[in-house]
C-alpha positions as a Markdown table, in Angstrom:
| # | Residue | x | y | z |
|---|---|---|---|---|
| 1 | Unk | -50.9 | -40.1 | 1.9 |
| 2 | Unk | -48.7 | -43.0 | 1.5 |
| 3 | Unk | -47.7 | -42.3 | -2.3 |
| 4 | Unk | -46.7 | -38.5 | -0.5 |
| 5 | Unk | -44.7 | -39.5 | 2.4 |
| 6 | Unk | -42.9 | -42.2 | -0.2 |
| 7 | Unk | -41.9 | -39.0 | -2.4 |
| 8 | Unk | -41.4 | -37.0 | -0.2 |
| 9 | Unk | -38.6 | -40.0 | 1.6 |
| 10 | Unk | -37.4 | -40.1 | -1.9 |
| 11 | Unk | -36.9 | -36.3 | -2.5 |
| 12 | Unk | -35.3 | -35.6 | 1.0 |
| 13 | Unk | -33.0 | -38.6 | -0.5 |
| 14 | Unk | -32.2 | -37.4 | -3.4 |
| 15 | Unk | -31.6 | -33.8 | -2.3 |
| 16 | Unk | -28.9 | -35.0 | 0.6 |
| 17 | Unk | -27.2 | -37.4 | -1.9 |
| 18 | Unk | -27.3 | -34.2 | -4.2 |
| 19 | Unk | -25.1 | -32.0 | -0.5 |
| 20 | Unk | -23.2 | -35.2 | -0.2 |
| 21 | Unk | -21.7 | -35.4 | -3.6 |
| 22 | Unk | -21.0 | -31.8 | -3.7 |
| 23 | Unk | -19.1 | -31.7 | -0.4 |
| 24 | Unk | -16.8 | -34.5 | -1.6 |
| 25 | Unk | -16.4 | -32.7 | -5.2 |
| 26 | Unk | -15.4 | -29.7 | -3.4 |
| 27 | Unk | -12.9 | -31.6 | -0.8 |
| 28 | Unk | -11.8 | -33.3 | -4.3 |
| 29 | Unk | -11.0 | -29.6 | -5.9 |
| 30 | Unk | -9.5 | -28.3 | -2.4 |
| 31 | Unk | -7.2 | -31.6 | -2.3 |
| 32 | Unk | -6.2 | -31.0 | -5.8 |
| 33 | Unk | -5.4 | -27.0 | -5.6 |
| 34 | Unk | -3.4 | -27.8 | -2.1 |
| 35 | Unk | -1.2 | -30.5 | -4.0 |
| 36 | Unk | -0.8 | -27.6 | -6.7 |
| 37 | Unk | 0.1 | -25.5 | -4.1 |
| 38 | Unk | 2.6 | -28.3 | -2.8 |
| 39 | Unk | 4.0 | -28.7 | -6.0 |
| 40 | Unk | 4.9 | -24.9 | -6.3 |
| 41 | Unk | 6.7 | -24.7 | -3.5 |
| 42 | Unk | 8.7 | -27.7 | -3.9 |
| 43 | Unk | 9.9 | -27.0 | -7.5 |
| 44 | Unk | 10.8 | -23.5 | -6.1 |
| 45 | Unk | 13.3 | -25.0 | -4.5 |
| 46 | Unk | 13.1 | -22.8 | -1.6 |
| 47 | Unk | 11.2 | -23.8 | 1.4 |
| 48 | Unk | 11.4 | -25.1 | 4.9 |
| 49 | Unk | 10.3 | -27.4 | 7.8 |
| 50 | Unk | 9.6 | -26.6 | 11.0 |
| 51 | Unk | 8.1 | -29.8 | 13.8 |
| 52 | Unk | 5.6 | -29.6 | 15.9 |
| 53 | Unk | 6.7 | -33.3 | 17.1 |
| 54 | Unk | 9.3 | -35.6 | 17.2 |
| 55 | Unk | 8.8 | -39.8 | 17.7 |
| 56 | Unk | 11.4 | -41.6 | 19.1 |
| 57 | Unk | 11.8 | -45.6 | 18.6 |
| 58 | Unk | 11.1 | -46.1 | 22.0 |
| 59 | Unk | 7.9 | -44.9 | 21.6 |
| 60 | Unk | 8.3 | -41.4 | 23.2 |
| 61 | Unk | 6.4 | -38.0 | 21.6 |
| 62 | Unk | 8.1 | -35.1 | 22.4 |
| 63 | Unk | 6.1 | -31.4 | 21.7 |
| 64 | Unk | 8.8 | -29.3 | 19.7 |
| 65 | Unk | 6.9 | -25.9 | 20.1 |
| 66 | Unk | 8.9 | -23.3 | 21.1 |
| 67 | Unk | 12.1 | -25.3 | 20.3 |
| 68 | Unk | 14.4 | -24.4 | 17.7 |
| 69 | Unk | 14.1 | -26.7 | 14.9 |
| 70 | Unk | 13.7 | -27.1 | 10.9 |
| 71 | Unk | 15.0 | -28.4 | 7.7 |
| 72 | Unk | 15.8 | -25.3 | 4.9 |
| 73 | Unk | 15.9 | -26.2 | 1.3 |
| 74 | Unk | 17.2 | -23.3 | -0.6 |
| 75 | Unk | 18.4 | -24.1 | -4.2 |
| 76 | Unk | 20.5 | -26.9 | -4.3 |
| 77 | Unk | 21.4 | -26.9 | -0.3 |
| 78 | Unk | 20.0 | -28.3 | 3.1 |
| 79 | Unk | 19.8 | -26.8 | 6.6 |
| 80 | Unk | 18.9 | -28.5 | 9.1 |
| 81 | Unk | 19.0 | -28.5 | 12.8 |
| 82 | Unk | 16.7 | -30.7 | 15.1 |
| 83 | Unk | 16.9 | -31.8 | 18.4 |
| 84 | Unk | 17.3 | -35.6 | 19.1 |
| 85 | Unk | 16.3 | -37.7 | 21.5 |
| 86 | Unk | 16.9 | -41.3 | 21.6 |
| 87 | Unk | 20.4 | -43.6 | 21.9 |
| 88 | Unk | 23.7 | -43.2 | 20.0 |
| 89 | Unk | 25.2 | -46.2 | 19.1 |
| 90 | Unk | 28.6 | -45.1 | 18.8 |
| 91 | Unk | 30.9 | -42.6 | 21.4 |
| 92 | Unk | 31.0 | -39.3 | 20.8 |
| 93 | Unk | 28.8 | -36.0 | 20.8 |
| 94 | Unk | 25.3 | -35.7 | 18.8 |
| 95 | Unk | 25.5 | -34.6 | 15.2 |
| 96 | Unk | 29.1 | -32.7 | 15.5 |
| 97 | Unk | 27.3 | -29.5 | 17.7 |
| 98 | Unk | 27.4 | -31.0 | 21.1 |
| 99 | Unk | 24.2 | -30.1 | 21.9 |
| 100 | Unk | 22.2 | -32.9 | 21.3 |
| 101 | Unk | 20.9 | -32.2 | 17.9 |
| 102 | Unk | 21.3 | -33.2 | 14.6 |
| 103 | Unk | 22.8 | -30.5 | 12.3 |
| 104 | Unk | 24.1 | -30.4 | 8.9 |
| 105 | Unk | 24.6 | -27.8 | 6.3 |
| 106 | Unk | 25.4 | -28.7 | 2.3 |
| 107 | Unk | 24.2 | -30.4 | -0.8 |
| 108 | Unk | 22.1 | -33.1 | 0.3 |
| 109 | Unk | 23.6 | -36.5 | -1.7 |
| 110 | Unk | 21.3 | -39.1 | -3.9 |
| 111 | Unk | 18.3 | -36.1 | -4.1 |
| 112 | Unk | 15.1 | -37.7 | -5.3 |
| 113 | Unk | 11.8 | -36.0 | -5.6 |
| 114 | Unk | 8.9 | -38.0 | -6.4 |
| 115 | Unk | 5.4 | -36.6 | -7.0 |
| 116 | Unk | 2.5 | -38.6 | -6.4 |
| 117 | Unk | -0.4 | -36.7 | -7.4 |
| 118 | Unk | -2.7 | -39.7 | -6.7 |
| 119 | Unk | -2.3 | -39.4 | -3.1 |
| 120 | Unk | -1.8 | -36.1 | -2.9 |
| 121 | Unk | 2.0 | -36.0 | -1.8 |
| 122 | Unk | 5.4 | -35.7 | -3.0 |
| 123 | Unk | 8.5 | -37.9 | -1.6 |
| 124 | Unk | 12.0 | -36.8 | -0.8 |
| 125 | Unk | 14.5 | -39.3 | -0.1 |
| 126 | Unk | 18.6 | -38.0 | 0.5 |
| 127 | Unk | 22.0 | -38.3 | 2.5 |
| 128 | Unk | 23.5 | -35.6 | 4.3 |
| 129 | Unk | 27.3 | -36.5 | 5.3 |
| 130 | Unk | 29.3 | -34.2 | 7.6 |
| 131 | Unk | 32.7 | -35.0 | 9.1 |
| 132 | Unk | 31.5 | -37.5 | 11.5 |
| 133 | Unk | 28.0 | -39.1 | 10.2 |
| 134 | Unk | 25.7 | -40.0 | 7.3 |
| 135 | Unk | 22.3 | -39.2 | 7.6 |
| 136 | Unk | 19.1 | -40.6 | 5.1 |
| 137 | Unk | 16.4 | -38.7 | 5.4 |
| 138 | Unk | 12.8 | -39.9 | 4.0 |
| 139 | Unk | 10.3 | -37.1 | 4.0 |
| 140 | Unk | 6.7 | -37.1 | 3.1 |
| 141 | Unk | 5.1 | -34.2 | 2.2 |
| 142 | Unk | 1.2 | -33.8 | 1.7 |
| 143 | Unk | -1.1 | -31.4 | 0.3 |
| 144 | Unk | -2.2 | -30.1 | 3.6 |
| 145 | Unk | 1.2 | -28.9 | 4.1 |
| 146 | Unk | 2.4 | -31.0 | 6.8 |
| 147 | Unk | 5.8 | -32.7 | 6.4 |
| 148 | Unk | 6.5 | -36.4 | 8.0 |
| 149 | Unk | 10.4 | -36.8 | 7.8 |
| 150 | Unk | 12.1 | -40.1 | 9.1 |
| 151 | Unk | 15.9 | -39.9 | 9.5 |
| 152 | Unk | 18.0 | -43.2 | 10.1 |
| 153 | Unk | 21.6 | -42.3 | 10.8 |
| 154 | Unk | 25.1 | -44.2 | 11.2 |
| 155 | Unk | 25.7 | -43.5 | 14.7 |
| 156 | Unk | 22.0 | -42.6 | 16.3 |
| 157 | Unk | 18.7 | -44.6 | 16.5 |
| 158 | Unk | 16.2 | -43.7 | 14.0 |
| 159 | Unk | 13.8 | -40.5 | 15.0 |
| 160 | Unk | 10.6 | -39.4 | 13.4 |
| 161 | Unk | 9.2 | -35.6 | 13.1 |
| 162 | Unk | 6.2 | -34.2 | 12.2 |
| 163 | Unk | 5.4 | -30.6 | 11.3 |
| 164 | Unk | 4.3 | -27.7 | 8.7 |
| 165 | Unk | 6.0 | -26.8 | 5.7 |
| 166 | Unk | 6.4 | -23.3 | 5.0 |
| 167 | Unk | 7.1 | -21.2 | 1.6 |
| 168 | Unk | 9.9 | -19.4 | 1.7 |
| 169 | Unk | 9.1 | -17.3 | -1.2 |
């Protein structure tokens, strides 16, 4: 009876270690087809951003649904528009519109994409001047298809926004 129960403790061992192991082989293959999928879009060239949130530096969230926003890459240019919230440190109106965004439309400066298939994520770092600021923009975007992008800017507090990334193919 003893000998039994042991194999049967052993078996039931063996066969979740067995569910385990294939449930993190298959979230291994998922992760790796959703970072193809990433990787498709982004050499396309042609996608865009859209936030669900924004993150201020005074520790503020603010739920972008239902508010105009994104960032448009379509060949070798950048749209954006995205509301801002937080201080400028300089007079003058927000991003150029006078609406209290930030808004730019051009060839993004100092373009670098870097892939890093080891976490799953590629990395965009640029500037975007117009005729009265410089913005950097650092953007992370994983394999889920969600896009963190961090923008420090000459005249405005940094900001934070998180949201989907959508094919535009």
């Amino acid at each position: 009876m003893i000998n039994t129960l042991r194999e049967f403790r052993f078996s039931y061992f063996l066969v979740t270690l067995m569910f385990l192991s294939c449930g993190v082989q298959q979230n291994e293959t998922n992760k790796s087809e959703n970072y193809k999928e990433l990787q498709k879009i982004v050499r396309s060239g042609s996608f865009k951003i859209e936030n669900e949130w924004a993150y201020t530096q005074r520790g503020n969230n603010i739920n972008l649904v239902g508010n105009p926003n994104y960032i448009e890459f379509k060949n070798d240019s950048v749209f954006m528009y995205l509301p801002y919230f937080g201080v400028r440190q300089i007079g003058g109106n927000y991003g150029g519109t006078g609406d209290g965004a930030i808004n730019f439309t051009g060839k993004p400066q100092k373009l670098q994409i870097k892939e890093i298939p080891t976490k799953n994520r590629i990395e965009l770092t640029f500037e975007c001047r117009n005729k009265t600021e410089t913005y950097q923009l650092y953007i992370n975007l994983d394999g889920s298809l969600k896009a963190n992008t961090n923008i420090n800017s000459s005249k405005l507090e940094s900001i934070s926004y998180r949201g989907d990334i959508i094919n535009n193919q």
